[in-house]
N, C-alpha and C positions, 0 to 999 in steps of 0.2 A: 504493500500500500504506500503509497508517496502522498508527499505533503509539501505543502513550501514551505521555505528557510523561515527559521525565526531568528531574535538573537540567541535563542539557547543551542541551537545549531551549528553542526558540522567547524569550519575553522572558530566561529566567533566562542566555542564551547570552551576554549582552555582558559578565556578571560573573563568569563563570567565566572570560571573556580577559584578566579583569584580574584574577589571582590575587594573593593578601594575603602578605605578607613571612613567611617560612620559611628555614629553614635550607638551606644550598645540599646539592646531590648530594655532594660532598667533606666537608663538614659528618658527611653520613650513611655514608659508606664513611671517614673517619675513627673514628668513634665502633665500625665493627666491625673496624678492627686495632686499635685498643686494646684490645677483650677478644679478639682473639685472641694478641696482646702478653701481654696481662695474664695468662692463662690457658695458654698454652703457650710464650709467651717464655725462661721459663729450663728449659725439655724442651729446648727448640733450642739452648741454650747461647746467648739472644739477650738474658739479661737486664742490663738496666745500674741500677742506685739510682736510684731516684724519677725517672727515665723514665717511670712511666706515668701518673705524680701528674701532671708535669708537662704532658703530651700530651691528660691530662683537663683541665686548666685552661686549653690552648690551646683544645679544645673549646667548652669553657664562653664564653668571650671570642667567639670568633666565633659561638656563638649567641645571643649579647647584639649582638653590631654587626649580625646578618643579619635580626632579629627587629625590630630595633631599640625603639620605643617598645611593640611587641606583646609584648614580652619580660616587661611588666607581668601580661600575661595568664596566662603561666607560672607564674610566682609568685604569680599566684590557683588555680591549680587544683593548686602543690602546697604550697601553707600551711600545712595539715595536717602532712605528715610534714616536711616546712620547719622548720615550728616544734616538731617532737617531738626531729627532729634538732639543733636551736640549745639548746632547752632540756635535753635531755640529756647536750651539749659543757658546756655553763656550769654546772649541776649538778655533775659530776665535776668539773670544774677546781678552783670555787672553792668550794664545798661539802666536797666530798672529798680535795682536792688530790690528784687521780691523774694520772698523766704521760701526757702528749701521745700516746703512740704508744700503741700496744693499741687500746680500742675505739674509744677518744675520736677515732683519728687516721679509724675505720673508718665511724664517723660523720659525720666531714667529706667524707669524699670520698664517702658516699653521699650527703649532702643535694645536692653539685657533681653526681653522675650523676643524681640527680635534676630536675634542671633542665635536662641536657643531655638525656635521655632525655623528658622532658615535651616540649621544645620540638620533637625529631625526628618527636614523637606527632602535632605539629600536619599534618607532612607524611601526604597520601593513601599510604593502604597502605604504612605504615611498619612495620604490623605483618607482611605476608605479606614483605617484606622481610629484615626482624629473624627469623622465622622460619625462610626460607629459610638466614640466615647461622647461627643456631644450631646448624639441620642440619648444613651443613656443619661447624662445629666439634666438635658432637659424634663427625660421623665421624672428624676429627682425634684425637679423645681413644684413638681405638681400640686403638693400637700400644701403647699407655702404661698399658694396664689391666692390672692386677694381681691375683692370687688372694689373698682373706686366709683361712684355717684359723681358727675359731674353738674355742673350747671345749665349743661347746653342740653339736658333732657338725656343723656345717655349714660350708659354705663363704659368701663375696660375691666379686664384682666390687667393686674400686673403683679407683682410678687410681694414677700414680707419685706419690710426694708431692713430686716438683715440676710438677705440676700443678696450675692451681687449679683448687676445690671437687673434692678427691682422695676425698675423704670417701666413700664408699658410697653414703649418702644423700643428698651433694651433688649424685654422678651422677648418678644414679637423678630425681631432681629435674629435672635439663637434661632428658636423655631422657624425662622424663615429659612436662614441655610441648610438646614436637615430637611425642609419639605425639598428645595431644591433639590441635594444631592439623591436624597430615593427617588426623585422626581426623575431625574435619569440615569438610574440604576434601572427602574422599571422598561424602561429604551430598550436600555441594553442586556439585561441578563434574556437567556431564553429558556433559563428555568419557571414554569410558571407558577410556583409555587414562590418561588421568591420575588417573581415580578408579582404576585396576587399581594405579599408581605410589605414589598416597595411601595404600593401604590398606596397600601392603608397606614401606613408608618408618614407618608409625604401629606397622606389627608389628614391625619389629626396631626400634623405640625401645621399645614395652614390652617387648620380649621383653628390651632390656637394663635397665628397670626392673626386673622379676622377677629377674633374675642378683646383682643388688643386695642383695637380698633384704630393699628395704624398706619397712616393710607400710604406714607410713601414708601413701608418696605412690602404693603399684600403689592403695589405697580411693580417695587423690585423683583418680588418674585413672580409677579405673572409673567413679567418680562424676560425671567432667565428661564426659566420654564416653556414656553414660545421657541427662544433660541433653539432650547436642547430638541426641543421637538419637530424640528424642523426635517429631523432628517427619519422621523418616525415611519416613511413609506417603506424605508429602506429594510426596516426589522417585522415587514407583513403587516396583517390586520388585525393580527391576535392582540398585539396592546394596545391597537387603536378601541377593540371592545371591549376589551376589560376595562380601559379610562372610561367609555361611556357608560359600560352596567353601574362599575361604582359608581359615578357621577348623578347616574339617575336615582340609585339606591342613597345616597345622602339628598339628595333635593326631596325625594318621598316620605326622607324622614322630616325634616325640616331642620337638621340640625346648623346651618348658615341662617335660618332666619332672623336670630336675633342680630347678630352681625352685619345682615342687612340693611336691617333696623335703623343700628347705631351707627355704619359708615353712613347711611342717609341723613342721620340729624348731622352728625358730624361734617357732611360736606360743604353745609354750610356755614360752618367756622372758621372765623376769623383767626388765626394763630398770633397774627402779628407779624409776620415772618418778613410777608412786604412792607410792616410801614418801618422795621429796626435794619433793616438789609442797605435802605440807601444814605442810613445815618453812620452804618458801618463801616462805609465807602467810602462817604465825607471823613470821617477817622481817620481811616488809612492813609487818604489821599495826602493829610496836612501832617504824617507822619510816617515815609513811604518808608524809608529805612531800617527803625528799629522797633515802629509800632508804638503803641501806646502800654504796653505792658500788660500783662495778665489781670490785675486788678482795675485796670478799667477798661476792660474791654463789656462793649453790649451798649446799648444807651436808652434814653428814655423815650417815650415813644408817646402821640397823642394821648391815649389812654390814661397817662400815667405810671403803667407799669414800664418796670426796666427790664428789659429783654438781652438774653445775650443772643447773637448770631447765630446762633441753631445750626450752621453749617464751617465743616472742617476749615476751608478753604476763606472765607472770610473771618473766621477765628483766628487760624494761622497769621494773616494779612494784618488785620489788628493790631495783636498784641505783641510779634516780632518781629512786622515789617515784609519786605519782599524777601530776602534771602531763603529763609525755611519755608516761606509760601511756595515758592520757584522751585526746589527742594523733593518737596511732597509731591507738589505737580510731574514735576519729573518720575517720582516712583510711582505716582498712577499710570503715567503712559508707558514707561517701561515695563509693568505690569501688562496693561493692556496688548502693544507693541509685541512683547513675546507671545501672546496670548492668540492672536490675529492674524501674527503676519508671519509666525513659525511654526512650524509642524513638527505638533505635538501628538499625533497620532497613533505614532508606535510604543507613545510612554501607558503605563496604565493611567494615569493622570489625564490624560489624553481631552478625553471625550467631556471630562464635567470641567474641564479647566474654562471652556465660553462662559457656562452658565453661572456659574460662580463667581467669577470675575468682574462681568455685567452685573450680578447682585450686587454682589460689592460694592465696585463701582457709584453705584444709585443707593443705595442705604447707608452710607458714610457721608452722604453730601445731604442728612435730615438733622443730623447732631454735631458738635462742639468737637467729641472725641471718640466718635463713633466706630472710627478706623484703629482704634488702640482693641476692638475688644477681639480675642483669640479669634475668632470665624473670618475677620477680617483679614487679620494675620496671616492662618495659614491659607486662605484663600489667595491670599495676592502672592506669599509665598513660592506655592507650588508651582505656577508654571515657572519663574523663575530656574528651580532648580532642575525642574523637566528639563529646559531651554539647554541642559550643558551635554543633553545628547545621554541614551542608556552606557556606552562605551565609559560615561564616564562616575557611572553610578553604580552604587552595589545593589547586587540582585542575585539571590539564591538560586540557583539551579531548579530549575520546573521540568516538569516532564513534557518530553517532544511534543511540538506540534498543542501547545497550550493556548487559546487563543488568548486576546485581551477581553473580550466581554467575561469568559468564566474567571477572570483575574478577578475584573471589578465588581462582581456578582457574586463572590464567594465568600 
């Protein structure tokens, strides 16, 4: 029986036996009880003082000794927000004199998960992995969700506020990327017992997006979802019908209705967002260079109330100016960039690396720091390290003729 070459094949076979220095397995199951420490440690009454600061820096250390001289490679491919994150620490410090703790401390430790998270990237199917773990944390978040009653006649979901990202939108956010990624796992596996699992595992994460009730990450996710599915002709009709049974079997139950509901009263609310966005501008504009500093950034707005800038990109611009705006911009489109215009197809990463990245993309441009939180991270992450080509990443030996969908379906 014959097959086509893979890279586990034939000559490419003796370089896959000698895979290239990565982060160990404890490395990578370290790095997911930190955020689940991080994230539900003081729900459990498990919190201790900069235990988790600490536990990232153990991190960081042994991804520096496991990489060892490869570790230079990391810190090429994250330079970008590397250096958006240094230069916006050093801006506030000595420009601003604003204290260590607030954002300045939130940027330190995200440039440190960014290296620990780049360097995890280099590991094969690091993302179905990180995926799987977020699921499961998400389901952890579930005991701890909370009703809020607004004014404008609706309700949300959001979490206890000792939980991180408690925020409505923060949820709504975790749960958005995990409907994504089963969202095209279902695509692609051609098991249908796990695309029947994909499909119900991606509905009840949007379905707690919608509960959320927040509108620019359910657009991010319809939107990367659309993406992935574009090429749905291509894997038959079979999950074109299973997307409509379930589809029709949640409409019959009515379980979107309330969410209906509430995106309805809610669409027409005022956030504020356009009347603080062209006060933020005016800021900028009379302080292009080193910004206005973290502590006054946001301004006051007809209403009365003080608003901060709701969006990364006009925060950044703010409070340190154009250099780490320019910065961040850059590691969006180099994100992007590898995402688009390189092929990515022979990686396992492959196939979810559009729709992820488009999420992305679009639900870090609704908040301040929205791009700091882990889904972010390793989303923008991975194609990155896809981009260095399998030749140059470690990958276990599989048996001949493996394709990539049972990769990313297993």
């Amino acid at each position: 029986m014959t097959h086509s070459s893979t890279p586990f094949d034939e000559e490419g076979a003796s370089a896959w036996n000698q895979p290239t220095p990565v982060p160990s397995i404890l490395t990578e199951v370290g790095y997911y009880t930190y955020l689940f420490y991080t994230l539900l440690g003081a729900a459990f009454g498990l919190f201790v003082s900069n235990l988790g600061t600490g536990f990232l820096l153990l991190l960081l250390i042994l991804c520096v000794f496991q990489l060892r001289f490869r570790f230079l490679t990391v810190i090429h491919l994250a330079a970008f927000p590397l250096s958006c994150a240094a230069t916006y620490v050093l801006i506030q410090l000595v420009v601003h004199d604003e204290p260590l703790l607030g954002t300045v401390r939130s940027f330190i430790l995200w440039g440190i998960t960014l290296l620990v998270v780049q360097s995890l990237a280099l590991k094969t199917n690091f993302l179905r992995r990180f995926a799987w773990a977020a699921f499961f944390i998400g389901i952890a978040f579930i005991p701890f969700i909370q009703i809020f009653a607004l004014a404008g006649g609706y309700q949300r979901l959001g979490l206890d506020r000792a939980v991180g990202y408690a925020n409505p939108n923060s949820m709504a956010e975790w749960y958005g990327f995990c409907a994504v990624y089963f969202s095209v796992l279902a695509f692609l596996t051609k098991r249908n017992l796990a695309r029947l699992f994909s499909w119900l595992a991606a509905s009840v994460c949007l379905y707690m997006v919608t509960l959320a009730v927040s509108r620019a990450t359910l657009v991010a996710v319809v939107v990367a979802i659309l993406i992935a599915g574009r090429h749905l002709l291509k894997h038959g009709l079979l999950p074109i019908l299973m997307l409509a049974c379930l589809t029709g079997i949640v409409v019959e139950l009515g379980l979107f209705g309330e969410a209906v509901r509430s995106y309805g009263a809610r669409g027409t609310e005022e956030t504020g967002r356009l009347a603080v966005w062209p006060l933020v501008l005016e800021s900028f504009v009379g302080s292009p260079l080193v910004g206005v500093g973290e502590s006054h950034t946001g301004a006051m707005v007809d209403t009365g109330r003080y608003l901060t800038p709701h969006n990364c990109l006009l925060f950044l611009a703010q409070a340190s100016g154009i250099i780490p705006l320019v910065l961040f911009s850059c590691y969006l489109l180099q994100a992007a960039r590898v995402t688009f215009l390189e092929d990515l197809g022979s990686t396992p990463e492959g196939p979810f690396s559009q729709p992820l990245v488009i999420y992305t993309l679009l639900f870090v441009q609704s908040g301040d720091f929205d791009f700091m939180m882990p889904v972010a991270t390793v989303a923008l992450a991975t194609p990155l390290a896809a981009s260095l080509g399998q030749t140059d990443r470690a990958v276990l030996q599989a048996p001949r003729g493996r394709s990539l969908e049972l990769q990313g379906a297993g």
